[in-house]
C-alpha positions in Angstrom: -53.5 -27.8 51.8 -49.6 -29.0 52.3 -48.7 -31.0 55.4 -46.4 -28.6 57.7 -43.4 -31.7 56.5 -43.6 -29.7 53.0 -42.6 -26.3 54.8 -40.1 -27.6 56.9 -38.3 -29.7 53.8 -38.1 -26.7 51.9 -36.8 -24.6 54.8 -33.2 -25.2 54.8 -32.7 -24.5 51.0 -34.8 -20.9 51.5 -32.4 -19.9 54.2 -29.4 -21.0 52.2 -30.5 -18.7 49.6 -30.9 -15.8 52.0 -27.7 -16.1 53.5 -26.4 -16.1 49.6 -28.5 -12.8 48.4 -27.9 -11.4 52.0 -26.6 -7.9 50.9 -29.6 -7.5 48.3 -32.2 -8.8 51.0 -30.8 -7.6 54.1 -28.6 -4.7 52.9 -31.4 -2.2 52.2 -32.7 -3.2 56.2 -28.8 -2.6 57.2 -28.7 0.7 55.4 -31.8 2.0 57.0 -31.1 1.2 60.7 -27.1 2.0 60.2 -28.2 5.8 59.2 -29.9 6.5 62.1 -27.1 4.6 64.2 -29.6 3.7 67.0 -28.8 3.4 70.6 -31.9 0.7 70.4 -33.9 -1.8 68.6 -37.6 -2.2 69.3 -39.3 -5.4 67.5 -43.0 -4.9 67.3 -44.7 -8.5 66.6 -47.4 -10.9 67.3 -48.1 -14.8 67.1 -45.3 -16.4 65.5 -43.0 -12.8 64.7 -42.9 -12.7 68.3 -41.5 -15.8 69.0 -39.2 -15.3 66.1 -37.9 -12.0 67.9 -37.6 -13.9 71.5 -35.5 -16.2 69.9 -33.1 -14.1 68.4 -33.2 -11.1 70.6 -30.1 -12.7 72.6 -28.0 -13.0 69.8 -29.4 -9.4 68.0 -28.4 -7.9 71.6 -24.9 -9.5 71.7 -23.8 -9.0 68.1 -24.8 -5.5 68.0 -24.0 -4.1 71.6 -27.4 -2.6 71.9 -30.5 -2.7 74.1 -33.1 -5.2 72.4 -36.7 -5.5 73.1 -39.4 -6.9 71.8 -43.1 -5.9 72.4 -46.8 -7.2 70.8 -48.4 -4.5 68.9 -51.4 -3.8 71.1 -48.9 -3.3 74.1 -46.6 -0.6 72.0 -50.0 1.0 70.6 -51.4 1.8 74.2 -48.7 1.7 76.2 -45.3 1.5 75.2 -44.5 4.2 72.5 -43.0 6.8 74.6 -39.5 6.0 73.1 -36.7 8.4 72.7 -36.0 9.5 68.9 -32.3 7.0 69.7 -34.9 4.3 69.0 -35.5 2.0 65.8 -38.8 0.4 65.4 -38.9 -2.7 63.6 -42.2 -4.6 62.8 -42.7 -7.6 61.8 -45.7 -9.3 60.4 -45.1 -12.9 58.3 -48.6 -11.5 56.2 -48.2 -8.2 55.9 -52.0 -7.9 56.8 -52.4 -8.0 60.2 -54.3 -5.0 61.8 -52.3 -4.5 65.1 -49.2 -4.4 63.4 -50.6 -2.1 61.0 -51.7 0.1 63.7 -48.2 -0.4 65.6 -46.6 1.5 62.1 -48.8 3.9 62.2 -48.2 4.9 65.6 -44.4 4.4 65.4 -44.9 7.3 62.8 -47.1 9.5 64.5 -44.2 9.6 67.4 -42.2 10.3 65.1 -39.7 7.2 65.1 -37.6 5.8 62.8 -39.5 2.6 61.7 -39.4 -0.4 59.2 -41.9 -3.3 58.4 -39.9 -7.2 57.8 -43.0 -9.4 56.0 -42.5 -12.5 54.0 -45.1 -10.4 51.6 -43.7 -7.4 50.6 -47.1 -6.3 48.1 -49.2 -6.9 51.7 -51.6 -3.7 52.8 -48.5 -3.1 54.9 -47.2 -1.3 52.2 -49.9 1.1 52.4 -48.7 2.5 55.8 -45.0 2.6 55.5 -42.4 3.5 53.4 -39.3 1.0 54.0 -41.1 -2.4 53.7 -38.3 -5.6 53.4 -39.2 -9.1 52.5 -37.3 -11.9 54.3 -36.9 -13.9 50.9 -39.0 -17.1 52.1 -42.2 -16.4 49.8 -45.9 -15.9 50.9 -47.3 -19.8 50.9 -46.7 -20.8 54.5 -49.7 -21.1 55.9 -48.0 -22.7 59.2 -45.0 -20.6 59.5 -43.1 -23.6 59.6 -40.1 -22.4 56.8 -41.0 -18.8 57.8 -40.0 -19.2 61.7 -36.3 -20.4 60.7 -35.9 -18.5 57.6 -37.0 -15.2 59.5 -34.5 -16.1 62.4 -31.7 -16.3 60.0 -32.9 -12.9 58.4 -32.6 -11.2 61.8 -29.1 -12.9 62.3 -27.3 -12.2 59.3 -29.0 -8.1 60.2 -27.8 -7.7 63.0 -24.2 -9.4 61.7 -24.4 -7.2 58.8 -25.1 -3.7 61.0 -22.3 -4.9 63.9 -20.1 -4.3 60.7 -21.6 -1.5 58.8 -21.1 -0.1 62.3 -17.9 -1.1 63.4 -19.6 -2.7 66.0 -17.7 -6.2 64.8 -14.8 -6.7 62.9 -14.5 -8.7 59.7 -13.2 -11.7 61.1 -15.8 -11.6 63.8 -18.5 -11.4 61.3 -17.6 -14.1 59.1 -17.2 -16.4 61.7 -20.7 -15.1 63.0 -21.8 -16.0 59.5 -20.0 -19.3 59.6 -22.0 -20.4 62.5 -25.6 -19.3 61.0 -24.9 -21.7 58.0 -23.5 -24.8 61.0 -27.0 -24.4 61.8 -28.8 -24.6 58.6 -26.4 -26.9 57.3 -28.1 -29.1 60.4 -31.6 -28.9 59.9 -32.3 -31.6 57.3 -31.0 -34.5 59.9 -33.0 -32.0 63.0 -35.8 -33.1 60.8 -35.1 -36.6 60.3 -34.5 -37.0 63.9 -37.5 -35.4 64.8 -39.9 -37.7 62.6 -38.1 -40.9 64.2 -38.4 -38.9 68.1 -42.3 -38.2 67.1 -42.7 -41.8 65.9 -41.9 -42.8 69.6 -42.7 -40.5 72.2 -46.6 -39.9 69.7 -48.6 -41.6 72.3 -47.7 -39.8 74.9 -48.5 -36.3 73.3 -51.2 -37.3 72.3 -52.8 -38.5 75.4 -51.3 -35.5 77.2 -54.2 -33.4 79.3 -51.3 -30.5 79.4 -48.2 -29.4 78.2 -45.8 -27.1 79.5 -42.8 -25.7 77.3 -39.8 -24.1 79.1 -36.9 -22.3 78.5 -34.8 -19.5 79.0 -32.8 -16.9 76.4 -33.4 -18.1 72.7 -35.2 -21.2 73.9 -37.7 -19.4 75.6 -38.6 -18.3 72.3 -38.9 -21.6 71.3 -40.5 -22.9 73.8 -43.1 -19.6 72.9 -43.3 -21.1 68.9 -43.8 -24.8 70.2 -46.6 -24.2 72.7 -48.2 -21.8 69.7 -47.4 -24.5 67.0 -49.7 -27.5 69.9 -52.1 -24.9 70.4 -52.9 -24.0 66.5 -52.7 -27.4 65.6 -54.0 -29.4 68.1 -55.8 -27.5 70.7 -54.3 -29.2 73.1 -53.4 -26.8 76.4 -49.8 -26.0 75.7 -48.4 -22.8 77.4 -45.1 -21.5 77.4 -42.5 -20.7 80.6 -39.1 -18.9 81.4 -37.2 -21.4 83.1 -36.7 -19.6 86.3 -40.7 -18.2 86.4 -41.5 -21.8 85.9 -40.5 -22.8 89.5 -43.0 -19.7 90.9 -46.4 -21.2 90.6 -46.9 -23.1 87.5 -45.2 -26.4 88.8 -47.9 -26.4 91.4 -50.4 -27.5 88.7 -48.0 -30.4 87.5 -50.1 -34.0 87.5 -48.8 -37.3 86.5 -50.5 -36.5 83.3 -48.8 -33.5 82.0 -46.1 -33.6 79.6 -43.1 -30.8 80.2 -40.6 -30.2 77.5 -37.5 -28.5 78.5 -35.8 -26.5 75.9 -31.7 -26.8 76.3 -29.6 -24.6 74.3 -26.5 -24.5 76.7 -25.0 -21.2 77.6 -25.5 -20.1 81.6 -29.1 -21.4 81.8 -27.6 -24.8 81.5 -26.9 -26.0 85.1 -30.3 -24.3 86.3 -31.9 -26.1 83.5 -30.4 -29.8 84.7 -31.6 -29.0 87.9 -35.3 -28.4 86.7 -34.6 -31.5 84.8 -34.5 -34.0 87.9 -36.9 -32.3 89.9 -39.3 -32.3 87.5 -39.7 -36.7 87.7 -41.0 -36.0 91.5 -43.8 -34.5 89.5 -44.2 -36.4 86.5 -42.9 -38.5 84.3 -43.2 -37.3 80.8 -39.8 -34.9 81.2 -38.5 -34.1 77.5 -35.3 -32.0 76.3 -34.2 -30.3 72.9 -30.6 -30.6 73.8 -27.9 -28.8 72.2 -25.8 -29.1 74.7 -24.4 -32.6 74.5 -23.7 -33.5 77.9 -25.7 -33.6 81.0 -28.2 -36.0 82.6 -30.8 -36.1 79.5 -28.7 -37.5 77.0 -29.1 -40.5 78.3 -32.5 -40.2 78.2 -34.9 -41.6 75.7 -37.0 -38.8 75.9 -34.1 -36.3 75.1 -34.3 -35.0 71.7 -30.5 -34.6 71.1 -29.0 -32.3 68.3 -25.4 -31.9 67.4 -23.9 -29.2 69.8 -22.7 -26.3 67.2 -20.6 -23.4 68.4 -23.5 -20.9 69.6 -26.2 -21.2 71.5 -28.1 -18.0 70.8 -28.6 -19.4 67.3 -29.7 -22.3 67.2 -33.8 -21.7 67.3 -33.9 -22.5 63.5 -33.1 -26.2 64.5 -34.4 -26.7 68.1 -38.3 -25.6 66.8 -38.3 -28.6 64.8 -39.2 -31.3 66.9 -42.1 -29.4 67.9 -43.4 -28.9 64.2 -43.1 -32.5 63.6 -44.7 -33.1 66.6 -47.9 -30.5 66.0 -48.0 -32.3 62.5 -47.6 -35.8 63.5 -50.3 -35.5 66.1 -53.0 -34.3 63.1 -51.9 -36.9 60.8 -52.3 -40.0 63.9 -56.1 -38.2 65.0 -57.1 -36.7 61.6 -57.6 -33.3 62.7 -57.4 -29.9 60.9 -55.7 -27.4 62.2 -58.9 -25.3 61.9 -62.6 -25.9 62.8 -65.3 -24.0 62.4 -65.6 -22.7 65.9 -61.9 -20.8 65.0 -63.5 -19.6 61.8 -66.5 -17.9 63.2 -65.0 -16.7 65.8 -62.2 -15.0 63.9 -64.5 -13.7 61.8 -65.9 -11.7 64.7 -62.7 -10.5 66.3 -61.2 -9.9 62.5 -57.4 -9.3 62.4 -56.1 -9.5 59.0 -56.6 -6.7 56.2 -58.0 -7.7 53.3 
């Protein structure tokens, strides 16, 4: 099996190439959702296709001037179907073969909403269930989600840019410089990955001795503060949870030790000052305070233990290159102790509580 370095190499070419074939791969997508002209888009998703949604649900909501939300497929199932027919359904599922997204499509259909399926496998069992089925364009081999978790956030942006103007939601020039800012960002991700492998080289030990780690954030960097603790907890097993910034401060601090590693995901925008605060309260708790900064100013970029990116016009965009520091780190942390990302206790255990179709 390829290291999770292979997937995040390959990453930035993949999402050129979407942005390039955008109206063939995201046209069909725009077509659908601008013929129903929905007062509101509801993302279905688990694991990793939630965090993907988190992070660009700010961005989605802003660009398109609609209500957002996302949901994990048992919740909508039991729960939370009772939308009005002004609703579009939109599940994601990197496979294609997971049951509870499966089951989410099915009962999108039987309440009769409007509803679409985004896979990286379009020829997965999904197809079985539902009729408008639309491949991101990153291909089927990512075992780790490591090119699928930018790629996919690209996808949603250049959608919802794409429907603002299909809508006349946006204008043209507001589109292409929506469009001009996706690329900034992928145009950044090869040196995000060199800096990352230099900030893991440094900072190893102390993730690797760490009894607990706490990822924070707020807007699109609580989504990637979601996909970081998901990426320590698949790899690693280490206890890794993830925090909005403000429900942070409401309990979990209170478990804090000297031992425990928080890593505080920056990406500007009016979380910032709140986020600075946290940020020096924190080192009355513990010393092992990290940032993913996009920012460029503030009290952590003087810090060693600030990863530092180049700040790009906006911040609702920038999850393709602020995961990346955490997939090096998952990665480097297996190569230093040798461990694969999945021992036998995970495999029997998913074979009991089965959740992919064959």
């Amino acid at each position: 099996m390829r290291s999770m370095y292979t997937y995040i190499e390959q990453a930035p070419a993949i999402a050129r190439e979407i942005i390039a074939r955008r109206e063939t791969l995201v046209g069909p997508l725009v077509e659908q959702f601008c013929g129903m002209a929905p007062k509101r888009l509801l993302i279905v998703a688990s694991g990793s296709s939630y965090d993907i949604a988190m992070s660009m649900r700010p961005f989605m909501q802003q660009t398109l001037g609609i209500e957002v939300s996302v949901e994990w497929p048992m919740s909508y199932i039991l729960y939370n179907h009772a939308q009005n027919g002004e609703t579009f359904v939109l599940c994601m599922s990197q496979s294609g073969r997971s049951t509870n997204t499966i089951e989410a499509v099915r009962r999108a259909q039987a309440c009769g909403h409007h509803v679409a399926v985004l896979t990286c496998n379009p020829d997965a069992p999904m197809r079985e269930y539902c009729e408008h089925v639309y491949a991101y364009g990153s291909g089927t081999d990512d075992y780790y989600v490591a090119k699928g978790f930018p790629t996919s956030c690209v996808y949603l942006a250049l959608f919802a840019i794409e429907a603002a103007r299909a809508l006349d939601v946006r204008g043209a020039d507001d589109c292409a410089t929506l469009l001009s800012d996706v690329s900034a960002v992928v145009e950044d991700m090869p040196e995000a990955y060199r800096a990352a492998r230099t900030f893991a080289e440094q900072h190893l030990d102390a993730f690797v001795d760490a009894r607990r780690i706490m990822c924070v954030g707020i807007g699109a960097g609580y989504g990637v503060a979601l996909e970081g603790a998901l990426k320590l907890n698949e790899m690693i097993g280490v206890a890794a949870n993830a925090y909005e910034m403000e429900e942070f401060v409401h309990g979990p601090t209170y478990e804090i030790r000297r031992g425990h590693v928080v890593v505080l995901v920056d990406l500007g925008g009016p979380g910032h000052e709140r986020m600075m605060q946290l940020y020096r309260a924190l080192h009355v708790l513990t010393d092992e305070v990290y940032v993913i900064d996009t920012v460029g100013e503030g009290l952590a970029q003087s810090n060693e233990k600030t990863f530092a990116l180049k700040p790009l016009m906006g911040c609702e965009l920038d999850a393709p290159r602020a995961v990346i520091p955490f997939q090096v780190l998952a990665e480097s942390i297996c190569s230093k102790l040798d461990l694969l990302s999945y021992n036998l206790s995970n495999l029997e255990f998913e074979k009991q509580i089965k959740n992919k179709a064959n």
